[in-house]
BALOBA-1460 file (C-alpha; in Angstrom, 3 decimals):
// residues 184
<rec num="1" residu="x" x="88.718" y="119.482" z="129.408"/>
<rec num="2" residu="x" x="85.430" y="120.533" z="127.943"/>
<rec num="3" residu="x" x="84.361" y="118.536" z="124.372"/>
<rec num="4" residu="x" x="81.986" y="120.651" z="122.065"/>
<rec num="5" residu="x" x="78.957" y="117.995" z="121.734"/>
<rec num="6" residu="x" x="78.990" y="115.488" z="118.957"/>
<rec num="7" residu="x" x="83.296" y="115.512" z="118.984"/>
<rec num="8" residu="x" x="84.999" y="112.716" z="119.718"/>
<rec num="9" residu="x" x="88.089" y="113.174" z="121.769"/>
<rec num="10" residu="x" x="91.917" y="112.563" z="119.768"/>
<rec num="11" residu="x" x="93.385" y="109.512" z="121.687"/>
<rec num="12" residu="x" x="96.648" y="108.212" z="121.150"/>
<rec num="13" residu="x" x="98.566" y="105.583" z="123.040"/>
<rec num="14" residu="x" x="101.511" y="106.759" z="124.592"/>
<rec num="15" residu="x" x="103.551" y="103.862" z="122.047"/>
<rec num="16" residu="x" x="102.135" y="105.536" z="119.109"/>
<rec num="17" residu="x" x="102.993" y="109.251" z="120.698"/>
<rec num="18" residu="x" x="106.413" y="108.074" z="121.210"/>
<rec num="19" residu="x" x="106.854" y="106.335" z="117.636"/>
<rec num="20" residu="x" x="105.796" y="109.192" z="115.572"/>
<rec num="21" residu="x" x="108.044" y="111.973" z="117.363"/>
<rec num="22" residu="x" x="110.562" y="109.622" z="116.349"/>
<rec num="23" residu="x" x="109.477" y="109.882" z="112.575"/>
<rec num="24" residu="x" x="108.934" y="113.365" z="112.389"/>
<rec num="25" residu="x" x="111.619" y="114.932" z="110.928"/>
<rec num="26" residu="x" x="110.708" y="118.400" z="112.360"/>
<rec num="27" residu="x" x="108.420" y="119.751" z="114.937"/>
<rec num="28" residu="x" x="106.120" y="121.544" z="112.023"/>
<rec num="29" residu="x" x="105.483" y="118.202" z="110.846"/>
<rec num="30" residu="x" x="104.528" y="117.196" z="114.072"/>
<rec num="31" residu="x" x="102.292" y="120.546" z="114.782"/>
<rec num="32" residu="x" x="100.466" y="119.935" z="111.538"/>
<rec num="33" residu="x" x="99.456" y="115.997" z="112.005"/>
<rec num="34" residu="x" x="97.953" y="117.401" z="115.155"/>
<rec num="35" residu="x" x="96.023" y="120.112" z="113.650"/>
<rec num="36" residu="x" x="95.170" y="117.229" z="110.918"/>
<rec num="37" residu="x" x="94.302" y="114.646" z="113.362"/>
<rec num="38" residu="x" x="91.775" y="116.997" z="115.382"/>
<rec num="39" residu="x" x="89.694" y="117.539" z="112.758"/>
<rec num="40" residu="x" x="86.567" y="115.517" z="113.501"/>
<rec num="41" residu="x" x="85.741" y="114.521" z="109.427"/>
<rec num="42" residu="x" x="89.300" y="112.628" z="109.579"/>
<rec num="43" residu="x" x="87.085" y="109.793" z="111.636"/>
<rec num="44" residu="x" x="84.434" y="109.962" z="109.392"/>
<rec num="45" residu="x" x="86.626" y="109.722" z="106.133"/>
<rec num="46" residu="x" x="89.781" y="108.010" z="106.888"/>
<rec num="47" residu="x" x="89.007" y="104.437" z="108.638"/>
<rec num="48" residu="x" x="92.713" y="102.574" z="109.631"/>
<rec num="49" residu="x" x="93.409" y="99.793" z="111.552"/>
<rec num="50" residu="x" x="95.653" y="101.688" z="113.705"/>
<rec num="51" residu="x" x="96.291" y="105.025" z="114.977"/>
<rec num="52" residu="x" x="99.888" y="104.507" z="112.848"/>
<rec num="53" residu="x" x="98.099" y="103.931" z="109.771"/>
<rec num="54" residu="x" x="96.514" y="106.885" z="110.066"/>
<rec num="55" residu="x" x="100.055" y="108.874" z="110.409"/>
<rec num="56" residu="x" x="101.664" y="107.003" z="108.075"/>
<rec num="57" residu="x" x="99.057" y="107.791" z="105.126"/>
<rec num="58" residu="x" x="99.587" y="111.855" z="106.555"/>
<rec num="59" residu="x" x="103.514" y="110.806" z="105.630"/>
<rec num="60" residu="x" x="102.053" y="109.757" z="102.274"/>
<rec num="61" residu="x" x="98.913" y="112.170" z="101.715"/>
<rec num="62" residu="x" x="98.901" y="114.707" z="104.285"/>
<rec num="63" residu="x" x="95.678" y="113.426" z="105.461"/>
<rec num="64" residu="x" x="93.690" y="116.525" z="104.032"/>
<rec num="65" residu="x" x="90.273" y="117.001" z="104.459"/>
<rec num="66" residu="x" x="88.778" y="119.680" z="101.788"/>
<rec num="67" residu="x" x="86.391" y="121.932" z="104.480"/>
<rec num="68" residu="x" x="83.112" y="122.781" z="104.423"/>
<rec num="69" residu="x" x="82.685" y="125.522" z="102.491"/>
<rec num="70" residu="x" x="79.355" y="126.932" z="104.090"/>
<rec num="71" residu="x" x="81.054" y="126.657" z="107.053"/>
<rec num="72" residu="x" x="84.535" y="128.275" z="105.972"/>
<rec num="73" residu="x" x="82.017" y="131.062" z="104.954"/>
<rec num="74" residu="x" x="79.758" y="131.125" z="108.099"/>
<rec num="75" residu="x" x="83.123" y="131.216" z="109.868"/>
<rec num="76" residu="x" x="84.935" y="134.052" z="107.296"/>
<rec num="77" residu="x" x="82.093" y="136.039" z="106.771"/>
<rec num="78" residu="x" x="84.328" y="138.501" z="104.769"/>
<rec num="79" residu="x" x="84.905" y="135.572" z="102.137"/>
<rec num="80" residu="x" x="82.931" y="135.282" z="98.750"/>
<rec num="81" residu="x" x="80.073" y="132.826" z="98.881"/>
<rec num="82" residu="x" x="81.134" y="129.369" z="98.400"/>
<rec num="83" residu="x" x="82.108" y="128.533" z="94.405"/>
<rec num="84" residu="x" x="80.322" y="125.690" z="92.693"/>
<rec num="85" residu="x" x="83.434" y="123.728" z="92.395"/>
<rec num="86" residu="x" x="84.064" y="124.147" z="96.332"/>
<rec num="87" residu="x" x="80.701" y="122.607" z="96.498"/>
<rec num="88" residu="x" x="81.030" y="120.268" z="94.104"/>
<rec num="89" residu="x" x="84.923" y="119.300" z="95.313"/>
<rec num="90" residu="x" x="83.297" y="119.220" z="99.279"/>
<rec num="91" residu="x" x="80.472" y="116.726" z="98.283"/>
<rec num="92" residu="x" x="82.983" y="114.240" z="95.917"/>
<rec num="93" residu="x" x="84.456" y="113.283" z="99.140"/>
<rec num="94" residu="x" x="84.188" y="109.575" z="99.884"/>
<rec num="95" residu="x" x="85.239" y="107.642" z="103.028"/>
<rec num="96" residu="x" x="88.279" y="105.821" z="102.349"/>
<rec num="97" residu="x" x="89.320" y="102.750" z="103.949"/>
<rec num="98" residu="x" x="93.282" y="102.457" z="104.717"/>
<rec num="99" residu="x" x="94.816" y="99.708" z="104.356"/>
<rec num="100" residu="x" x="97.707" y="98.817" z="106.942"/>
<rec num="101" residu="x" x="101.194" y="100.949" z="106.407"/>
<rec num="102" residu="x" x="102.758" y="99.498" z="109.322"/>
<rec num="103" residu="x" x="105.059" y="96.851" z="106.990"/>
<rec num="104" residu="x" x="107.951" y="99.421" z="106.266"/>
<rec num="105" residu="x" x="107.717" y="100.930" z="110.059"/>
<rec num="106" residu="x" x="107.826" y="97.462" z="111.466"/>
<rec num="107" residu="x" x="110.973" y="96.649" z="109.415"/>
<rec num="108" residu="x" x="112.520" y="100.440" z="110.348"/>
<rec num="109" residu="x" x="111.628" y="99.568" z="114.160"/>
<rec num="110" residu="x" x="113.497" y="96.223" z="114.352"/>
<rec num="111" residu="x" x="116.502" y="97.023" z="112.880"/>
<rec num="112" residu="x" x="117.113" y="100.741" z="113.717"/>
<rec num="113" residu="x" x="119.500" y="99.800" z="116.852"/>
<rec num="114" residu="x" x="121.683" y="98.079" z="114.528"/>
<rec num="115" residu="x" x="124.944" y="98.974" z="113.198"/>
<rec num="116" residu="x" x="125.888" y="99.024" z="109.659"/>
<rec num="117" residu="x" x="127.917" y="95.906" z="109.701"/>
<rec num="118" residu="x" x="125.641" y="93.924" z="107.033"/>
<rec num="119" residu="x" x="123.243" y="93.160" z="108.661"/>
<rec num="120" residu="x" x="120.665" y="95.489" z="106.793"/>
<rec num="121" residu="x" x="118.782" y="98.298" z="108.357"/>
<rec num="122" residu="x" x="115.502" y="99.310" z="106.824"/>
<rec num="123" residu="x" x="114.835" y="102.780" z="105.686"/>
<rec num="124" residu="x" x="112.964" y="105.304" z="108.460"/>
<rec num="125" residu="x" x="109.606" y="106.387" z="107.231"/>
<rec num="126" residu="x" x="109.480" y="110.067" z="106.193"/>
<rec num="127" residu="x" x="107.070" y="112.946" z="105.217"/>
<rec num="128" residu="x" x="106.953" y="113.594" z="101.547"/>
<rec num="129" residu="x" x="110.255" y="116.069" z="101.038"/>
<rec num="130" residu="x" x="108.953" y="119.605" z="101.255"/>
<rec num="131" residu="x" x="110.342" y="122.425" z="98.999"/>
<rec num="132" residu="x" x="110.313" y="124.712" z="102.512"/>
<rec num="133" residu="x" x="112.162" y="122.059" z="104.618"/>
<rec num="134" residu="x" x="115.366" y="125.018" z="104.124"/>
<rec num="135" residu="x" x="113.538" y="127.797" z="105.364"/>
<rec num="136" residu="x" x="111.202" y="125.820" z="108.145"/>
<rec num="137" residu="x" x="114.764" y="124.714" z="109.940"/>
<rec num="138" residu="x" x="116.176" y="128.293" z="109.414"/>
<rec num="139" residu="x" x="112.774" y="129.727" z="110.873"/>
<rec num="140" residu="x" x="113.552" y="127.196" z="113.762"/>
<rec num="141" residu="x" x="117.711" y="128.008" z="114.386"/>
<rec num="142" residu="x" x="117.021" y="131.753" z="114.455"/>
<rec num="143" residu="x" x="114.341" y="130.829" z="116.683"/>
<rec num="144" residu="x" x="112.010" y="133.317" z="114.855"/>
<rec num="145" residu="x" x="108.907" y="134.060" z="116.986"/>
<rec num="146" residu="x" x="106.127" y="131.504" z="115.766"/>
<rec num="147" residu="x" x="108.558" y="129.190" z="114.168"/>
<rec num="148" residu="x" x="106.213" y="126.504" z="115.277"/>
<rec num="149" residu="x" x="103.082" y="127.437" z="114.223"/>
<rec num="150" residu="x" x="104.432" y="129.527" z="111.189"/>
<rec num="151" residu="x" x="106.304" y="126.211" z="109.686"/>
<rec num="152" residu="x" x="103.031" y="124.034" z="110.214"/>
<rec num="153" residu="x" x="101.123" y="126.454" z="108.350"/>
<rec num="154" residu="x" x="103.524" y="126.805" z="105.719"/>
<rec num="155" residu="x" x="103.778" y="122.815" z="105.110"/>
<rec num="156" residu="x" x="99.888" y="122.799" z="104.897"/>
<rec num="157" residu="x" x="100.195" y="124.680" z="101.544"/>
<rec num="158" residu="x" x="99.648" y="122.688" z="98.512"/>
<rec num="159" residu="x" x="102.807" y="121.212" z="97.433"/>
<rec num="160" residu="x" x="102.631" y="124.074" z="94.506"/>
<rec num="161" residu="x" x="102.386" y="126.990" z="96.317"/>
<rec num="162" residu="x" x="105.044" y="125.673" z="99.013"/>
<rec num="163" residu="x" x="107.140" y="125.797" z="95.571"/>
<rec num="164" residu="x" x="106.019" y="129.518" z="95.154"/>
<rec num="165" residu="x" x="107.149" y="130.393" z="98.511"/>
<rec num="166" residu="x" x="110.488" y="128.424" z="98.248"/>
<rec num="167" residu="x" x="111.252" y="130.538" z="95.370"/>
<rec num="168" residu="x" x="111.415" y="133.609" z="97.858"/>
<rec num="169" residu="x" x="112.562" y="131.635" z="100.964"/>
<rec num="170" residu="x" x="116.029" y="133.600" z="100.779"/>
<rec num="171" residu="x" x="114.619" y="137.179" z="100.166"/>
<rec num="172" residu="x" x="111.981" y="136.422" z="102.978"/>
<rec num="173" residu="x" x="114.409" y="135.408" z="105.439"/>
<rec num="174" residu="x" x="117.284" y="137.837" z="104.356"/>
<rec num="175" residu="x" x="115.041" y="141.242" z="104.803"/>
<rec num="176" residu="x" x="112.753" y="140.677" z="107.559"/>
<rec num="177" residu="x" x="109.904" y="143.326" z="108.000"/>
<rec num="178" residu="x" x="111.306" y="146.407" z="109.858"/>
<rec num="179" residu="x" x="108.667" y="146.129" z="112.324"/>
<rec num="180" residu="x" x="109.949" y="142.934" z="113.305"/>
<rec num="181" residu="x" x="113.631" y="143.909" z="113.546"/>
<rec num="182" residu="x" x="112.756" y="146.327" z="115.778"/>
<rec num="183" residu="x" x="110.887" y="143.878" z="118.097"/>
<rec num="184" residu="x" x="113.593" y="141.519" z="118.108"/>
């Protein structure tokens, strides 16, 4: 596996793996704290005690990193020169320290097993509720050709325009291009 110089390598224990495809709710969710993680400014500007942390504030936040502009545009040539509030929004970025999340996951952990019989069981830890979760798991049943990849990008949206696009989930799903009908 070749590493472009300068990039740290993702590592995650094979505990933490296991945890967190436990919390995900859906695969998308999974995709897209991937595609999150990878990003090498999430070292620089999210510091956690603990790999967990780190998902757990992606739960909470998202984990969102705003890019680059010169280099959205050195990679888009096609796109207007950067904006002054790109610039400006790019360079307010400040490292952030997390503090440990683990409290609530730790209680979830040691008493999911049990039954309900008093005994208490602690809430799982979940994503912030998405406005697309409908149409991501219909994407998924129908088995739509990029489900995956098409759900992560779609719960990368701000949380306003995922409302935008939940508005139309039924027409988008309901008349398909004709292009694609015909592939299918």
């Amino acid at each position: 596996m070749s590493q472009r110089p300068g990039r740290t390598p993702t590592l995650l224990s094979l505990h933490d793996l296991e945890l967190i495809t436990e919390l995900v709710a859906r695969p998308a969710e999974f995709l897209l704290y991937l595609r999150r993680r990878r990003n090498p400014d999430v070292t620089v500007m999210f510091h956690a005690p603990d790999e967990l942390d780190l998902f757990l504030y992606f739960f909470e936040a998202g984990l969102w990193i705003e890019p680059d502009p010169a280099q959205v545009c050195a990679a888009f040539p096609f796109l207007p020169e950067p904006t002054t509030a790109e610039l400006r929004r790019y360079r307010a970025q400040k490292p952030s320290f997390l503090t440990s999340r683990t409290d609530v996951l730790d209680k979830w952990f040691h008493t999911k097993g049990r039954d309900d019989t008093g005994s208490g069981s602690a809430p799982k830890p979940a994503m912030v509720p998405s406005p697309l979760a409908p149409l991501l798991d219909q994407l998924q049943s129908w088995n739509v050709t990029g489900w995956l990849s098409i759900g992560a990008t779609l719960l990368s949206l701000a949380t306003s325009a995922q409302h935008k696009f939940a508005r139309h989930g039924d027409i988008l799903l309901n008349n398909p291009a004709r292009t694609a009908r015909a592939a299918a």
